[in-house]
C-alpha positions as CSV (number, residue, x, y, z in Angstrom):
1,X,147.2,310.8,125.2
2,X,144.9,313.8,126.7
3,X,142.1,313.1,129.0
4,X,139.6,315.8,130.3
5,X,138.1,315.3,133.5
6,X,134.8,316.9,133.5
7,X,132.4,318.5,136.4
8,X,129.5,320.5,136.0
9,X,130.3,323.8,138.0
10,X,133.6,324.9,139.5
11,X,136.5,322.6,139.3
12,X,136.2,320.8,142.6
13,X,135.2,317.6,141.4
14,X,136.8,317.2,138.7
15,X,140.3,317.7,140.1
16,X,139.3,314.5,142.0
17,X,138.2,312.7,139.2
18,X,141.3,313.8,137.6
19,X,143.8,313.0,140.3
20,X,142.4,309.5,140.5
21,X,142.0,308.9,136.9
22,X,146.1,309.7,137.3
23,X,146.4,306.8,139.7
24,X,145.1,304.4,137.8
25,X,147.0,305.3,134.6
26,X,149.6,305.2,136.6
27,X,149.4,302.0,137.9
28,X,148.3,300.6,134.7
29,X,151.6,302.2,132.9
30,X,149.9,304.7,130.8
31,X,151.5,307.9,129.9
32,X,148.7,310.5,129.6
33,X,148.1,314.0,130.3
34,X,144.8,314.8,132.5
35,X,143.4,317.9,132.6
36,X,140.4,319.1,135.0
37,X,137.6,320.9,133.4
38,X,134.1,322.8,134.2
39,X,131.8,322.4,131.3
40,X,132.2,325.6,129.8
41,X,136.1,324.4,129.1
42,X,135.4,320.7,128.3
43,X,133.7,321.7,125.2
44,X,136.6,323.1,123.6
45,X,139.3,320.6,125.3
46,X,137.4,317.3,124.3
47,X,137.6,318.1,120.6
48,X,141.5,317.7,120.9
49,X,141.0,315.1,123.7
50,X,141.2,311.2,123.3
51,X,139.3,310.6,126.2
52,X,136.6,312.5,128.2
53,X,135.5,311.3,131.7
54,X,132.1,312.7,133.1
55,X,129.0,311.5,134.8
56,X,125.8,310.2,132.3
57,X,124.0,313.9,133.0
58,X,127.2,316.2,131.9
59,X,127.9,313.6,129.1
60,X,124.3,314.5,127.5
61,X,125.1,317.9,127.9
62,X,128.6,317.8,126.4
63,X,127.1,316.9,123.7
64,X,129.0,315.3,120.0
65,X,132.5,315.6,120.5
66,X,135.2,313.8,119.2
67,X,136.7,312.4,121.9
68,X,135.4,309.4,123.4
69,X,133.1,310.0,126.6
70,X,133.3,307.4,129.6
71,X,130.6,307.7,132.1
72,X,132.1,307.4,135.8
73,X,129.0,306.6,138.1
74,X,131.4,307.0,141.2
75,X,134.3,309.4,141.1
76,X,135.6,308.0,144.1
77,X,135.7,304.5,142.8
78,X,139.0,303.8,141.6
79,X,138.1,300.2,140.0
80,X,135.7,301.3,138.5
81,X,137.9,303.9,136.6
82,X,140.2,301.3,136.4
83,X,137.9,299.1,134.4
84,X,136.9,301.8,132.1
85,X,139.9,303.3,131.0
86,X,141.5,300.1,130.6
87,X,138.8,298.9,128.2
88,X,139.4,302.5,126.7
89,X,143.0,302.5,126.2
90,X,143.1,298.6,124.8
């Protein structure tokens, strides 16, 4: 499974978003392969992405891509990723 984590400029926040979007999978036994990504890269990696994670504002601007967006309101809150992939991946 491929997962882009996405932030608006840089990489900064979404390396977070990513490394804790790895805990989770981890601790929920998921083998998948998560990649950080400004939004001038997330464009081209969600069309051969499962799953995108983002906030609501980047997800607008991401626009129709095949991959299914999840909006994370909080990237620091790891229940809350937890919740969400999990409904994802069932």
């Amino acid at each position: 499974m491929k997962i882009v984590a996405v932030c608006g400029m840089g990489i900064g926040t979404s390396v977070l978003l990513k490394m804790n979007a790895e805990k989770v999978l981890a601790k929920l036994g998921i083998d998948a392969d998560v990649e950080a990504a400004d939004m001038g890269v997330a464009r081209g990696a969600a069309q051969t992405a499962e799953i995108v994670l983002t906030s609501e504002e980047l997800a607008e601007e991401l626009g129709d891509v095949p991959a299914e967006v999840i909006i994370i309101n909080n990237f620091f809150d790891l229940e809350e990723i937890t919740e969400k992939l999990t409904a994802a991946v069932e």
